[in-house]
C-alpha positions in Angstrom: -35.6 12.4 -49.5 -33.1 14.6 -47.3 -33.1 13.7 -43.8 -33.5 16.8 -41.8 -30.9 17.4 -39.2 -30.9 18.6 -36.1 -28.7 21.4 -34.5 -28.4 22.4 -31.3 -28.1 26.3 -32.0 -29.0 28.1 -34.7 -27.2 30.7 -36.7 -26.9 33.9 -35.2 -25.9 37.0 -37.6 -24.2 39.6 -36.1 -23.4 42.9 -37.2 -19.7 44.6 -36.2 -21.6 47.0 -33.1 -23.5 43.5 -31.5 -20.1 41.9 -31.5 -18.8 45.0 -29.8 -21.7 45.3 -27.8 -21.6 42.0 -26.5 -18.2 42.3 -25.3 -18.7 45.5 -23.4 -22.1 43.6 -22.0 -19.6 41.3 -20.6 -16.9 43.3 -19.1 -19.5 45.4 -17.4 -21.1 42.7 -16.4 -18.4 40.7 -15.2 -17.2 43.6 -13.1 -14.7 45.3 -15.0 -16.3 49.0 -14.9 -18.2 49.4 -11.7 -21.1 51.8 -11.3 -20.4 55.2 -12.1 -17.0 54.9 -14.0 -17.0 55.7 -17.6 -16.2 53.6 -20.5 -13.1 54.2 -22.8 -13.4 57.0 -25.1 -15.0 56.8 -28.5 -12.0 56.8 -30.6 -10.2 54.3 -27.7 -12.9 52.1 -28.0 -12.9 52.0 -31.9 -8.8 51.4 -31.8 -9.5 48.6 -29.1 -12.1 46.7 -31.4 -10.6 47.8 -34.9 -14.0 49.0 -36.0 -14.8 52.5 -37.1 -16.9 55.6 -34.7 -19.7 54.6 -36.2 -19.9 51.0 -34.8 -18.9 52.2 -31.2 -21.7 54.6 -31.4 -24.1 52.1 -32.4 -23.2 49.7 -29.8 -23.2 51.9 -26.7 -26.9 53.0 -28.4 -27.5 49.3 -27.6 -26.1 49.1 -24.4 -27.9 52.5 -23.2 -31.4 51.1 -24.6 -30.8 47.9 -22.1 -30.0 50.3 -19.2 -26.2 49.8 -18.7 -25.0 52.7 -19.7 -25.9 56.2 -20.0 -24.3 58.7 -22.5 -23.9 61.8 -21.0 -22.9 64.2 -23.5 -19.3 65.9 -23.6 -18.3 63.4 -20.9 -18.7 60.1 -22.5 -20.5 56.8 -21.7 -21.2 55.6 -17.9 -21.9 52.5 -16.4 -25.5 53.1 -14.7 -26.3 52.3 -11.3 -28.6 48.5 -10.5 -31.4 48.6 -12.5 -33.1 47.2 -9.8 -35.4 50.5 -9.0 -36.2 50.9 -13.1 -37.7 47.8 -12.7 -39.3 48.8 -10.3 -40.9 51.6 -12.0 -41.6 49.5 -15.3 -43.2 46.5 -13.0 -45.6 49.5 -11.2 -46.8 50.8 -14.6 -46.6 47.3 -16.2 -49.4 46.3 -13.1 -51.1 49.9 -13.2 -52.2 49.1 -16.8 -53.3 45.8 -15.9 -55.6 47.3 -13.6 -53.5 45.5 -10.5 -55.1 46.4 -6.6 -52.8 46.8 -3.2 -54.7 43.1 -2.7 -52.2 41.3 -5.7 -49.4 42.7 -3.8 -50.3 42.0 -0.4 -51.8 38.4 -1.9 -48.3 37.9 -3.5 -46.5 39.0 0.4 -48.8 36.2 2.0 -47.7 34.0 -0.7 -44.1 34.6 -0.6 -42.9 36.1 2.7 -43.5 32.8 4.5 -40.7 30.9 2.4 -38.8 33.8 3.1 -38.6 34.4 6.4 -38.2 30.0 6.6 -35.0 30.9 4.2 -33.6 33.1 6.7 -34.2 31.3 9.9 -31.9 28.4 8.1 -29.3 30.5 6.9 -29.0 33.8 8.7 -25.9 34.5 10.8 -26.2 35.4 13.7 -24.8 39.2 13.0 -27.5 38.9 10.7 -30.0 38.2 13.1 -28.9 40.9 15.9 -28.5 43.7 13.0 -32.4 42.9 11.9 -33.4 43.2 15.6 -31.5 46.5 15.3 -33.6 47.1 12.2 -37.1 46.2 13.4 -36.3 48.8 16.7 -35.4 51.5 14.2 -38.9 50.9 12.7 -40.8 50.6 15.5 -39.2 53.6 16.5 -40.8 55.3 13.3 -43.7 54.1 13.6 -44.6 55.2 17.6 -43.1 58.8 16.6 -46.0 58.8 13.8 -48.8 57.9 16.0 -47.9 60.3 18.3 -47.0 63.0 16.4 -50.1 63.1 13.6 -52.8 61.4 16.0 -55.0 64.4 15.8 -54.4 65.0 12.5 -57.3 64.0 10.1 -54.1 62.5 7.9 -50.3 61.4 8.1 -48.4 63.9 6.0 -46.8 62.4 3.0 -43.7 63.0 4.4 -44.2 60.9 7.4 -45.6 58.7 5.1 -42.7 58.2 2.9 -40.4 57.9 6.5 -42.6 55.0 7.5 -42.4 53.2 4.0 -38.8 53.5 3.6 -37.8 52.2 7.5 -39.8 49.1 6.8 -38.8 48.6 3.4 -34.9 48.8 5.4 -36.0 46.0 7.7 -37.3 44.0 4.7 -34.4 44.6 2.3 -31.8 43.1 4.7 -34.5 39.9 5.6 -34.0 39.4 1.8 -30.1 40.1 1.7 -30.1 37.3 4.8 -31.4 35.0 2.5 -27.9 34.7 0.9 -30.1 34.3 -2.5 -28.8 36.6 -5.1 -32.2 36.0 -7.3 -35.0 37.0 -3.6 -32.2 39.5 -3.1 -32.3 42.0 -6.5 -35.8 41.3 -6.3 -36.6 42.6 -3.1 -36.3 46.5 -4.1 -38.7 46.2 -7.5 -41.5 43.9 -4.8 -41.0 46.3 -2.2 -41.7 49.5 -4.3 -45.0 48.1 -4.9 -46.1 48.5 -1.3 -47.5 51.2 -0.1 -49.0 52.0 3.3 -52.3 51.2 4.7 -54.7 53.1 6.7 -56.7 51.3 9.3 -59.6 52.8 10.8 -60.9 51.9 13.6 -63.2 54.3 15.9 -61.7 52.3 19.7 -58.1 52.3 18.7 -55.4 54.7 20.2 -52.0 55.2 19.8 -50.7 53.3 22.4 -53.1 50.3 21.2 -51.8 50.4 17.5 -47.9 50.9 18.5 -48.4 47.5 20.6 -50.0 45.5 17.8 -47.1 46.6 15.3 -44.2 45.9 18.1 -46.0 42.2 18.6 -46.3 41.7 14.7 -42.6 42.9 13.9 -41.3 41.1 16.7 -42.6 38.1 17.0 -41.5 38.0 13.2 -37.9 38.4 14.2 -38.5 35.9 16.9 -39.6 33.7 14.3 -36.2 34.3 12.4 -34.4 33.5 15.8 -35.8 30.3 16.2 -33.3 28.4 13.6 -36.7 26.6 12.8 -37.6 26.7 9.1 -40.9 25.2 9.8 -41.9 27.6 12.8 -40.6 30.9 10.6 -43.1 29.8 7.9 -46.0 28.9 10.2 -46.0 32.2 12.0 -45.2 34.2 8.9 -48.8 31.9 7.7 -50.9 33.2 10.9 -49.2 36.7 10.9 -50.3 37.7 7.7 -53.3 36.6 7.6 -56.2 39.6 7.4 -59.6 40.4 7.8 -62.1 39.9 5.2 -63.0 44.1 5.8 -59.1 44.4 4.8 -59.4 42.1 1.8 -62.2 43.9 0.6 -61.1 47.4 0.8 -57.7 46.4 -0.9 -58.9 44.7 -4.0 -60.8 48.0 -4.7 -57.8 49.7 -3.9 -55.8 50.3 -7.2 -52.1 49.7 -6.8 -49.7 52.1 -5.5 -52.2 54.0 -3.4 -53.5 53.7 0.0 -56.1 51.5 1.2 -58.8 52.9 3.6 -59.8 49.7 6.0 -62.7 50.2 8.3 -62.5 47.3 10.8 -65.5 46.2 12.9 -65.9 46.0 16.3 -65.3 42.4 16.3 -62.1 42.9 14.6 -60.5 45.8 16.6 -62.1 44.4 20.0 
């Protein structure tokens, strides 16, 4: 009887365009061709790799369908842009169709934002640090021009909407970049698309009332960073983000990617 034998990799079979594919992959991703420049020409490409028109084509068909390049046609072949925000897009509609809530995301934030923010306070600099203070004003700043200006209005326009959303998801894209972890920090954009704004209702509140609790959450937050304390960052991150059960409740019957309405009692917004 043969004994069988054990390899450690098996057989791949490549055809001429994987092989060329594979080595454009690699320059591309190794740096070579930076966002936005275009690839050698068809017939440059096929005298570089001694393989016909045909093969190029096929390959950059290969390298298109994985989001690398884009073929724009009667200019040539382009290195895309991070694919960072298609993700995005494909996670949204991946966790659309799974019939995902704004409660999985925020779940997921309460989950991972602690071990974050702990990251950070270890390894920050301390330009780092001053230019998220700088950050966290600019938002703040946002946010008290949106109470002000759309108090009286029965809703925030979607423009003001879409101001509010993109200032914090500034703020929260450099806390990922100070992590100095290149895996938390091309993940950031995709996790923060899925976020979108809440409304919270609340028949005593005024503008004044909810500017203050937004300046105390976002800067106690930074404080937390300041601190150089792992421990303490991840501890107040814990209590910060903790919710009411009324805000639980309305955001697992939110569906994700719209707003949740949250009606607090009087307990809560006492």
């Amino acid at each position: 009887m043969s004994q069988k034998r054990r390899f450690p990799k098996p057989v791949i079979k490549q055809t001429l365009a994987d092989q060329v594919a594979d080595s454009l992959r690699e320059s591309i991703l190794d740096g070579e061709w930076q966002a936005g420049e275009s690839l050698p020409t068809e017939p440059e490409l096929s005298e570089i790799f001694g393989v016909s028109r045909a093969v190029v084509r096929d390959a950059t068909r290969m390298l298109a369908a994985q989001g690398l390049v884009e073929v724009r046609h009667g200019k040539g072949v382009f290195v895309t842009e991070s694919q960072a925000s298609a993700f995005g897009d494909a996670l949204l509609l991946a966790l659309r169709r799974e019939g995902a809530s704004v409660w999985d995301v925020e779940h997921f934030e309460q989950i991972m934002y602690p071990e974050v923010f702990a990251l950070v306070a270890a390894v920050a600099t301390d330009e780092e640090i001053q230019d998220l203070r700088r950050q966290a004003e600019s938002y703040l700043q946002t946010v008290q021009a949106m109470h002000e200006e759309s108090w009286d209005e029965q809703s925030i326009p979607r423009e003001e909407q879409e101001q509010l959303l993109q200032s914090y998801q500034r703020l929260m894209l450099g806390i990922f970049a100070a992590t100095h972890n290149h895996v938390l920090q091309l993940l950031a954009g995709p996790l923060l698309s899925l976020r979108n704004v809440r409304s919270w209702q609340d028949d005593d509140a005024t503008p004044e009332r909810l500017i203050n609790i937004e300046e105390a959450y976002i800067l106690t937050a930074i404080d937390a960073i300041s601190s150089r304390d792992p421990n303490q960052a991840r501890e107040t991150m814990q209590r910060l983000m903790r919710l009411p059960a009324e805000a639980e409740e309305a955001m697992r019957k939110t569906p994700i990617g719209e707003i949740p309405e949250i009606r607090l009692s009087p307990l809560d917004s006492g």
